[in-house]
Structure formats: structure tokens, C-alpha cells
C-alpha positions as CSV (number, residue, x, y, z in Angstrom):
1,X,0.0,0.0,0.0
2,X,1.2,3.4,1.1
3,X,4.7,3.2,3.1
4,X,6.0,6.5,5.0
5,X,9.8,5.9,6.3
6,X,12.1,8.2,8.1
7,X,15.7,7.7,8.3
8,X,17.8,5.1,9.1
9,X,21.9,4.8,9.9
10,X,24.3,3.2,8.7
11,X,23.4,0.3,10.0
12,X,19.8,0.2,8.9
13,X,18.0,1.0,12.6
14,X,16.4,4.2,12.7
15,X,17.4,7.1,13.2
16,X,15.2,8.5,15.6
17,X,16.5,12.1,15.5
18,X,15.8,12.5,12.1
19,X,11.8,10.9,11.5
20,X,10.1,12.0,8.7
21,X,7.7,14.9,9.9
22,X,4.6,16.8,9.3
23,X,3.2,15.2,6.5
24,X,-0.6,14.1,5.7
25,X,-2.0,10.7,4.0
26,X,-5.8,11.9,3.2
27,X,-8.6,10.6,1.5
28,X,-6.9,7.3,0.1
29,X,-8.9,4.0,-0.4
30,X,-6.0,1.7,0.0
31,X,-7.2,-2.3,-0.9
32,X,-6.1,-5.6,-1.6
33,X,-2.7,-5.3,-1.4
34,X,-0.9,-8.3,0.2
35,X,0.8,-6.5,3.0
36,X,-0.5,-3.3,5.5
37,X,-2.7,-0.8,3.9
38,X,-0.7,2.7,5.2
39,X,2.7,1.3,6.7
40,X,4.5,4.5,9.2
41,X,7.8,4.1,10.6
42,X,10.0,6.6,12.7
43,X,7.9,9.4,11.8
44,X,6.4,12.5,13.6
45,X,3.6,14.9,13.8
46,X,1.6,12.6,10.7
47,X,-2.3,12.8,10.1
48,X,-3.6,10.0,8.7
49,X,-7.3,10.8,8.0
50,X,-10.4,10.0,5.9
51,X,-8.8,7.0,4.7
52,X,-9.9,3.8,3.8
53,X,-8.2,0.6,4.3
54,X,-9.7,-2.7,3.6
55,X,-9.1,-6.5,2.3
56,X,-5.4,-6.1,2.9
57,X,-2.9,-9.4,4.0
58,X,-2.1,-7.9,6.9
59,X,-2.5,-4.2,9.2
60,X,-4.5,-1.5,7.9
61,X,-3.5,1.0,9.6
62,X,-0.2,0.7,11.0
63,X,3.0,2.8,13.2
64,X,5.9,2.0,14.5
65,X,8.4,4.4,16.6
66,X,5.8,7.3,16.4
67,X,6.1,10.6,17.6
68,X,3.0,12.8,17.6
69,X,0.4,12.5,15.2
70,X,-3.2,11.2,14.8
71,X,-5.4,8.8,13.2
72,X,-8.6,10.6,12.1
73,X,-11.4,9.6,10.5
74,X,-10.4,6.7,8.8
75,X,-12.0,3.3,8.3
76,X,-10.5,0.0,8.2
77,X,-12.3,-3.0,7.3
78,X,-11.5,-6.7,6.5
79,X,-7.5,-6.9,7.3
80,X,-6.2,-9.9,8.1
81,X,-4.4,-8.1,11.1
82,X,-5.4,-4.9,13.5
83,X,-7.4,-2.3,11.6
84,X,-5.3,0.4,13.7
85,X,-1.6,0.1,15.3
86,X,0.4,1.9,17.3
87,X,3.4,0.1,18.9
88,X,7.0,0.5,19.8
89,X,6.6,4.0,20.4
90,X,7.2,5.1,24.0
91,X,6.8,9.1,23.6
92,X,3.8,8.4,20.9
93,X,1.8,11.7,22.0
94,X,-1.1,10.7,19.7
95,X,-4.2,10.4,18.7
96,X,-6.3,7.7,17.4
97,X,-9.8,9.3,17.1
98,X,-13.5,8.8,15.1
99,X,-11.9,5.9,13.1
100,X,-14.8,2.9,12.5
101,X,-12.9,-0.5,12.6
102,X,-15.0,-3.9,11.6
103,X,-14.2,-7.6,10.2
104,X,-10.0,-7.1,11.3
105,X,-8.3,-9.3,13.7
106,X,-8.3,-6.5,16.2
107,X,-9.8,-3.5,15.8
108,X,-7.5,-1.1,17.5
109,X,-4.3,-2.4,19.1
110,X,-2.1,-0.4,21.2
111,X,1.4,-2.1,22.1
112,X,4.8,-1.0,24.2
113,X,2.9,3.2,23.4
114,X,2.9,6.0,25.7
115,X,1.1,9.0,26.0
116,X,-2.1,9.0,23.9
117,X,-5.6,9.1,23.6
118,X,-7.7,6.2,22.0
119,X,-11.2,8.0,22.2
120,X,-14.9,8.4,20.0
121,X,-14.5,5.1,17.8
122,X,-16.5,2.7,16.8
123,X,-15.6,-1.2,16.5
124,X,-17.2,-4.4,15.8
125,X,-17.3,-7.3,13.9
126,X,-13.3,-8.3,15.0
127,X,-11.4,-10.9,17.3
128,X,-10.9,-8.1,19.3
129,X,-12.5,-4.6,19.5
130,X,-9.6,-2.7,21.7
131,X,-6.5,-3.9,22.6
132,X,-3.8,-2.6,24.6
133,X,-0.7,-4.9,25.5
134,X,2.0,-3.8,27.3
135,X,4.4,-6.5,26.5
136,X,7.3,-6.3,29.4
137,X,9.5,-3.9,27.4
138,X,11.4,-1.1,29.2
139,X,9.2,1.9,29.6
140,X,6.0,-0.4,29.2
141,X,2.8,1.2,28.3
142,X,1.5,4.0,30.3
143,X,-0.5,7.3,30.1
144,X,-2.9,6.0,27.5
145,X,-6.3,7.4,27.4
146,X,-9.2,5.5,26.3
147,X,-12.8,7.3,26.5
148,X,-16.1,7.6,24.8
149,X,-15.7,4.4,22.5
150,X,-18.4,2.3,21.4
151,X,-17.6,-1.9,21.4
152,X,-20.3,-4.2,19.9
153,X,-20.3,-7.5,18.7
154,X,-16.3,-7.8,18.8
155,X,-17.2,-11.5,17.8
156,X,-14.7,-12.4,15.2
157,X,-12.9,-16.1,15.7
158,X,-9.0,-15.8,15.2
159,X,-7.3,-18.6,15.6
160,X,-4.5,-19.4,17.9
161,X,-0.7,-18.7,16.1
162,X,2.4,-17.9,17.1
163,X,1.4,-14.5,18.6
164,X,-1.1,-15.6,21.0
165,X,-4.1,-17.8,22.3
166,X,-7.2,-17.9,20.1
167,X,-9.7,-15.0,20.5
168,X,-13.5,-14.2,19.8
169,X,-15.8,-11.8,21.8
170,X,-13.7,-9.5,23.5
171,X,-14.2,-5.9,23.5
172,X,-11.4,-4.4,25.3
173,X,-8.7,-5.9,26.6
174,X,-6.0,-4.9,28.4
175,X,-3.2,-7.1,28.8
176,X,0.0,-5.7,31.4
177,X,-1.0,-2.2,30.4
């Protein structure tokens, strides 16, 4: 789909003082590609809004190593993996707001993320609806917000994998965070 690097050093890890900032992905239907719909990685200040991701072989929606930003507005639908990621970024300061997520594995996954708000979306129709997981790194997961959601029917069936147990029927879960 759509993939939004920063930099990296010389020996390919990133660099973290130099992400790539202050851009916007808008209004893109992004579908059936065999990977993530809109892939981030070390980059700051984004918006990602009014998009549409869907049918895609794995994330919709997906950031690593984020710093500021927001997800707005977007739906994500039918991925074979969360509809909305954040992970891997401890001084996220972002925003993940009035997304719908349906028919993913999760809906909305927050992982090893600090400082942000998860708030006003709707999710059904997945394994999971909301999921944060704070997965024993240093720094964990801490000062997340999550308000004025609405979780129905989170009914899904994933099977189990190497990732995890099988899930169905969960609406929010939080797992260490």
C-alpha cells in the first residue's frame, strides 16, 4: 500500500533524530494489497485521516516508533491483522480518534505506546475490539487514554498462532498495560 519511512543509519536502525515529519496521508482508499494498507515508521507529527483501508494481508493501519500525530477519521475493514496500530513507540503523543474499525483481527491495538488518547471510535465485527498490551518492554505502556468508545459485537474467531491464544468476543482488553 502506502509506506511513510524516516531515516535510518548506517546500519539500517532508525534514526530517531531525524523521522520523517509533518506530513498528511488523506482521503486514500487503500485495498487488496498483500501486506499493511498505510505502513509508518520513525515518523512525527503525521495525520492519517479520511482514509480507507480494507481487504489487505495484513495491518490497515499501522505505526511504528511514532512521535506525535493522529489517526482521524479513517475506516479500516476486513484486514487480516489490526485495523489500527500503534506500537513500539514510548513518547507516541497521539491520537487515534472517530476511526470505525469492523471484520479485522483486532480492531484497535495499542502495544509497548505512551502518551495517547484512543477515544470516540466505533468497533465491531473483530477478534478483538480494543486492545492494549503492554508487552514487558522497558518503559511499558502508560499514560494512554481510552474514552467515549463504542464496542459491539467484537465477535470475530481468530485462531490461535504464534502470537497468542485464540480470540472471539472480546471488547477491550488490556493485557499488562
Amino acid at each position: 500500500g502506502i509506506w511513510w519511512l524516516g531515516r535510518f543509519d548506517a546500519q539500517g536502525n532508525p534514526d530517531t533524530t531525524h523521522p520523517a515529519s509533518a506530513n498528511t496521508v488523506e482521503g486514500f482508499r487503500v485495498e487488496h494489497f498483500s501486506a499493511e494498507g498505510i505502513f509508518l515508521f520513525n515518523v512525527a507529527n503525521s495525520t492519517i485521516e479520511h482514509d480507507v483501508t480494507a481487504w489487505n494481508g495484513d495491518y490497515g493501519i499501522v505505526g511504528f516508533v511514532q512521535h506525535g500525530g493522529r489517526y482521524l477519521w479513517n475506516v479500516s475493514h476486513d484486514n487480516t491483522a489490526p485495523g489500527f496500530y500503534l506500537g513500539d513507540s514510548p513518547h507516541a503523543n497521539y491520537v487515534i480518534a472517530h476511526n470505525l474499525a469492523y471484520g479485522n483481527e483486532f480492531g484497535i491495538f495499542v502495544r509497548h505506546s505512551a502518551h495517547g488518547v484512543v477515544r470516540d471510535n466505533r468497533v465491531w465485527g473483530n477478534c478483538v475490539g480494543v486492545f492494549f498490551l503492554d508487552d514487558g518492554q522497558p518503559g511499558g505502556e502508560h499514560n494512554l487514554t481510552l474514552s467515549h468508545n463504542r464496542s459491539v459485537a467484537n465477535d470475530k474467531a481468530c485462531a490461535a498462532s504464534d502470537d497468542g491464544p485464540a480470540v472471539s468476543g472480546i471488547g477491550v482488553l488490556f493485557l499488562g498495560a
